[in-house]
N, C-alpha and C positions, 0 to 999 in steps of 0.2 A: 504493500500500500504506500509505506513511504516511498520508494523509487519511483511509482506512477505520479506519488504528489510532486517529489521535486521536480519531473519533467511537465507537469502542466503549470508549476510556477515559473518555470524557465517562458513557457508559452505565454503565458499571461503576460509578463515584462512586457514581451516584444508585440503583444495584442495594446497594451497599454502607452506602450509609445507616442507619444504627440497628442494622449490624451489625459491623463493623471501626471502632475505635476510630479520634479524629481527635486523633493524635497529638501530643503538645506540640511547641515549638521552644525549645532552651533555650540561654544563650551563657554566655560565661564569659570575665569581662575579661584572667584572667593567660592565657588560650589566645591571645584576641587578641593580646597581648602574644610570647606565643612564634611567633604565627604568623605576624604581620605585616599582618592583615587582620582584617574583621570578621566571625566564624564564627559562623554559625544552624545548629542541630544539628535534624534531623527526626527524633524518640527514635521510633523502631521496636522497640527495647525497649520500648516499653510497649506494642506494641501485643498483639492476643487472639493466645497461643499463643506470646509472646513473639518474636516476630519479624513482619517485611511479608509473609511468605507469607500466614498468612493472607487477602487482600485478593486474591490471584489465585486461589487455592482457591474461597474460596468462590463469587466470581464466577464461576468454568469448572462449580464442582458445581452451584449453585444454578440453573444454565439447564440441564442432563441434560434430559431426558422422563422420564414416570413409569417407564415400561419400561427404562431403566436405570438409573433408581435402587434399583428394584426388584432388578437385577442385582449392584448393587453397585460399589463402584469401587476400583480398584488404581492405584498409583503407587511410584516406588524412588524411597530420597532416602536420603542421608547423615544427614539429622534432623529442620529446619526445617522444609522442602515436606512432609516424610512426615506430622510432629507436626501442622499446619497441615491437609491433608488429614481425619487422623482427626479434628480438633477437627468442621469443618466437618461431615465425615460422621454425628457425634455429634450435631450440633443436626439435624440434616436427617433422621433416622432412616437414614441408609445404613450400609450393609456398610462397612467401609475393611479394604483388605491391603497392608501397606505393605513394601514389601523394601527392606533396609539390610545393609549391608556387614560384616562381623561384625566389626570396628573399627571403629564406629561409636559416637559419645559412648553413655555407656549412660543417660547423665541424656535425651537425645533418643528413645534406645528406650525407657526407662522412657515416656515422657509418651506417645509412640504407644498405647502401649496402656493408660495411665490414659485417655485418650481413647477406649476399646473397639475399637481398631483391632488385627487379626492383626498380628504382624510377623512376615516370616519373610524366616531370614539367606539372606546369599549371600557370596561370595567377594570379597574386596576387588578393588575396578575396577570400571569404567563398564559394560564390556562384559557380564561377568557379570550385574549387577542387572539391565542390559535382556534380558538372554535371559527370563531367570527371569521375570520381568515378563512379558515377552510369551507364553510357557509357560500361564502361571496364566490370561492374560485369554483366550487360546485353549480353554484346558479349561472354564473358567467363564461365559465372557460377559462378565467387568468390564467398564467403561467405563476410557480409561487417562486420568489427568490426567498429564504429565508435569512436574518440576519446572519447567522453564521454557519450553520449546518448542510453545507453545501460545498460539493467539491471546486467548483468553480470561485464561490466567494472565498474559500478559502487559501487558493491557490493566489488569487487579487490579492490577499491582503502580505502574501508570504512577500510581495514584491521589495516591500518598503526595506525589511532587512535585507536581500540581496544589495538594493543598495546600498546601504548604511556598509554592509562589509565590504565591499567592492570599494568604496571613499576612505572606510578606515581602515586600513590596515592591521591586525594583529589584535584585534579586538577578545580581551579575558574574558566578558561575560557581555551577554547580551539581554536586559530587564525590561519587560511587557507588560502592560494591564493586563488583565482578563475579566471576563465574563463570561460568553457563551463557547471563548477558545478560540472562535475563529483568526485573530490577533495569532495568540500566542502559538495555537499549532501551526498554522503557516509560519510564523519567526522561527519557530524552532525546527521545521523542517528544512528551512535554506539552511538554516547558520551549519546544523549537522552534516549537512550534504556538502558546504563551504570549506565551513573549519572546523570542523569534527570536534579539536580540544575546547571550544565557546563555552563554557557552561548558559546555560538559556533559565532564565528566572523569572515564572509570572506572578504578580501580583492582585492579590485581590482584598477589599475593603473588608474588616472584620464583620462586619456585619451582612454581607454575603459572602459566606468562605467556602460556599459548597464545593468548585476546583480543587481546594486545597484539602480536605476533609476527602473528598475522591480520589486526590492523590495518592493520599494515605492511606486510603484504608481499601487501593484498587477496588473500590462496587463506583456505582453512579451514585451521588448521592445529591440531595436534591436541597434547596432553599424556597420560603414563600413570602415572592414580593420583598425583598430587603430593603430598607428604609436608608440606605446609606446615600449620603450627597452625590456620593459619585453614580448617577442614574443611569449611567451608560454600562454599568455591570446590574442591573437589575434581574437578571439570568437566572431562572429556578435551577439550571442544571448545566453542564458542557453538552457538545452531543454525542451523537452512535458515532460520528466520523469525529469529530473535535479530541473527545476522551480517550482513544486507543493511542494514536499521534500524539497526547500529549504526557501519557503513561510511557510512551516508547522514547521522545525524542525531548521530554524536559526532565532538567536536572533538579529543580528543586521549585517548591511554591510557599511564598507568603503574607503575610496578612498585614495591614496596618490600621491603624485606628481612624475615626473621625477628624480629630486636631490633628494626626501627622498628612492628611490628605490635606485640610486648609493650609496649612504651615507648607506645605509644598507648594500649592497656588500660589503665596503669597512670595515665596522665596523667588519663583518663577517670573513674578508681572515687575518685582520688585527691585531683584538686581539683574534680572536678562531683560524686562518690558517684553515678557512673554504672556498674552495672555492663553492662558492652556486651562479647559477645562477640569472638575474636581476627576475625574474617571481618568482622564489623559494624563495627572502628576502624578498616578500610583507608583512608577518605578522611583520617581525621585524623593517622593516619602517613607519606602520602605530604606533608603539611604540618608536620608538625614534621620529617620526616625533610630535606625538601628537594629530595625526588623532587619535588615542585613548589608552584612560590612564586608565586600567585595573590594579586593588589590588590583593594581593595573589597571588596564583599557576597559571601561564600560561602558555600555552603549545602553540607550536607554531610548524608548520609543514615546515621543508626545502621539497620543493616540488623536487630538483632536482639542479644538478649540473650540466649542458652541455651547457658550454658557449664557445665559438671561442677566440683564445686569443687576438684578434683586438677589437673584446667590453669590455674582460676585461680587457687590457691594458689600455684603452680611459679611463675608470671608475675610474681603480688605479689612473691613474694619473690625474684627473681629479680636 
């Protein structure tokens, strides 16, 4: 399965060419300082639609057949993957219907549908937006992208590490957000394919630690709806493809609290004028927090930048 994956991330790159931005790597001496190592940031904020979704969107849409583009395509997401979808469907002439959670940032629901994409609510939880979801693709015909349980999106998102290690040379670890894996099993499928010695570390909010609780204790195990700021890991689970790839090809997973994820934003907007979502600073808070203390070259992925300016307000000032 991995060798199938790394050659459709290889694919994806060159499908994504002149389409998904190739995002900068930017460092920052007083970080290294706080960190204890020398940190390369992969800005995924800057990437189209503000965040890495993009990159497996359009990669999963852009190979459809004409007859279901024709049909149109559906996806639920919390924000990113939905905004991401509609963007893609935008340039592609496709239908997008996106289902979001009716707590869902409203600055995410707004851009869905400045992208021309339908939204329509559903009930907070996992469970609900997939029914609803699967409801509509049955009356309709959609084609469904999933946020990340998909070979295609997950091959998109592997893209961003290929480059990150192709720019940086020599890189000791490589540290991911996570939620549904899509992220972290494509990071960790190039880097191992790349540089084999990487060790690859995902991160997720204590407050949805199901990844990391699954890591351990290899079953699936599952989280309901997690309250944690960081919304873009809202993930009851990894998935059938996300969790084997991340049992095979990650080396370690951990957790950081509520304050070390604000204190990361803050450190981020503060002395880089990064603005990076609370979900996007997981890797740099598990490093200033001490959830873990990595040597040498780290590479650390900003997952995305699309926060409402009521959570970053609360955060700055906080």
């Amino acid at each position: 399965m991995s060798e199938e994956m790394f050659a459709r991330i290889q694919a994806a790159r060159l499908r994504l060419r002149g389409q998904a931005h190739r995002t900068p790597i930017m460092t920052s001496r007083t970080i290294n300082r706080m960190a204890g190592a020398e940190v390369y940031f992969k800005c995924e904020n800057f990437q189209r639609g503000g965040a890495f979704k993009f990159r497996g969107a359009y990669n999963a849409i852009s190979q459809l057949g004409a007859a279901e583009k024709e049909r149109g395509v559906i996806t639920f997401s919390s924000g990113n993957h939905g905004q991401a979808v509609a963007l893609v469907c935008g340039l592609l002439g496709v239908r997008a219907t996106v289902v979001m959670p009716k707590d869902a940032s409203p600055l995410k629901r707004a851009a869905c549908q400045s992208y021309g994409a339908e939204v329509v609510l559903c009930e907070p939880g996992n469970a609900s937006r997939e029914q609803v979801s699967r409801q509509l693709r049955e009356e309709h015909g959609f084609a469904l992208i999933p946020p990340f349980d998909h070979p295609d999106v997950i091959a998109g998102q592997g893209t961003a590490a290929l480059e990150m290690i192709e720019e940086v040379k020599g890189l000791d670890w490589v540290v991911t957000p996570c939620g549904g894996g899509g992220l972290l099993s494509g990071t960790a499928v190039a880097v191992k394919h790349s540089q084999s010695r990487c060790r690859v570390v995902g991160i997720e909010p204590e407050l949805g630690d199901d990844a990391t609780r699954s890591f351990r204790s290899k079953r699936l195990e599952t989280v309901d709806n997690p309250r944690t700021i960081a919304d873009g890991t809202r993930t009851a689970s990894l998935g059938e493809l996300t969790f084997p790839l991340v049992l095979e090809h990650v080396d370690e997973m951990k957790t950081v609290t509520e304050e070390a994820i604000k204190e990361a934003v803050r450190v981020l907007f503060f002395r880089m004028k990064l603005v990076v979502e609370p979900s996007g600073a997981l890797g740099l808070a598990a490093l200033l927090s001490g959830a873990l203390r990595p040597t040498g070259r780290v590479g650390i992925i900003l997952s995305g930048g699309n926060v409402d300016a009521g959570t970053m307000g609360q955060i700055l000032t906080g």
